[in-house]
C-alpha positions as CSV (number, residue, x, y, z in Angstrom):
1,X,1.0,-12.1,8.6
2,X,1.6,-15.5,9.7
3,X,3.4,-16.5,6.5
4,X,4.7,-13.5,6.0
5,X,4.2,-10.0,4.1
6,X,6.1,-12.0,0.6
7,X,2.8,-14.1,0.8
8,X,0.4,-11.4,1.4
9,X,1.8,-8.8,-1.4
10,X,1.4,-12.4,-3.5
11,X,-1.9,-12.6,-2.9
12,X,-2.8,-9.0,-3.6
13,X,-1.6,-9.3,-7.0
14,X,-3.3,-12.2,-7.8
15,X,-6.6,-10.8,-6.4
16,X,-6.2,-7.5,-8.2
17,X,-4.7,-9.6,-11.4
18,X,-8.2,-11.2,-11.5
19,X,-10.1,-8.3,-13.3
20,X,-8.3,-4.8,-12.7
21,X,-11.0,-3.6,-10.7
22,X,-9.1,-2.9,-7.6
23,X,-6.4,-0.7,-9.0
24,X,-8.4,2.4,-8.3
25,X,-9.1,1.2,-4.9
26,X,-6.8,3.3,-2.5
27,X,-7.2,0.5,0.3
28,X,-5.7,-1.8,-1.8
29,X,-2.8,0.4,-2.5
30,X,-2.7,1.3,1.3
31,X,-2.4,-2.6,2.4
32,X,0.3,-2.8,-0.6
33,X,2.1,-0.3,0.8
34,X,1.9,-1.9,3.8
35,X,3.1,-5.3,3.3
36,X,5.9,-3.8,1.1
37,X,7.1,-1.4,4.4
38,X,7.0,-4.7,7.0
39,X,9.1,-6.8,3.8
40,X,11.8,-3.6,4.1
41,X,10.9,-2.6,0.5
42,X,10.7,0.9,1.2
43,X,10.9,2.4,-2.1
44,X,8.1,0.5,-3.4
45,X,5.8,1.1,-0.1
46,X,6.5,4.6,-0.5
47,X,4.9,4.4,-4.6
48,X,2.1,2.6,-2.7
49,X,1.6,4.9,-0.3
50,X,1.3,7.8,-2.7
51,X,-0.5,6.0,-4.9
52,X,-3.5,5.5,-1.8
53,X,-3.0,9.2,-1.1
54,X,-3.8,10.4,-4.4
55,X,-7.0,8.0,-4.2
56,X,-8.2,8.3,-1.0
57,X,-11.2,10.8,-0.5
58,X,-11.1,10.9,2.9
59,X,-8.5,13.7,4.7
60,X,-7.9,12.2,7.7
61,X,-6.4,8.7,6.6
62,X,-4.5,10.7,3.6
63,X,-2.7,12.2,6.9
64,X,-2.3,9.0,8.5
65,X,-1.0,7.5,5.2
66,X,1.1,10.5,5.2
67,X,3.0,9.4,8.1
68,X,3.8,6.1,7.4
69,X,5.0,7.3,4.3
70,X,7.6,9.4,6.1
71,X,8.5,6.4,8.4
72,X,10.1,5.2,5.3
73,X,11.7,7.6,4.3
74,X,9.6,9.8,2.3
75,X,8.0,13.1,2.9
């Protein structure tokens, strides 16, 4: 974060631009999702955070992702 969630959502892309091999990896949608909430994007965090539900195997960080969905204004 010290330059800023523009830089890190830039750097995501170009790591998952190198080979496509991250797109079905719901952490990498989750820290997407992330970076677009702290930037004020919430439309496109909320995408992301869906996105890293409908991935995510695990039923307790599908809840937590859950939430910080709703925190921008998604339920």
């Amino acid at each position: 974060m010290a330059y800023g969630p523009d830089r890190g959502l830039w750097l995501l892309d170009n790591l998952e631009a190198q080979d496509g091999s991250l797109a079905g990896y719901y952490l990498m949608h989750a820290a997407r999702a992330d970076l677009l909430r702290r930037a004020g994007r919430f439309d496109e965090a909320s995408k992301s955070y869906r996105r890293a539900m409908e991935l995510c195997p695990n039923p307790v960080e599908v809840r937590y992702l859950r939430r910080r969905m709703r925190e921008v204004g998604e339920s």
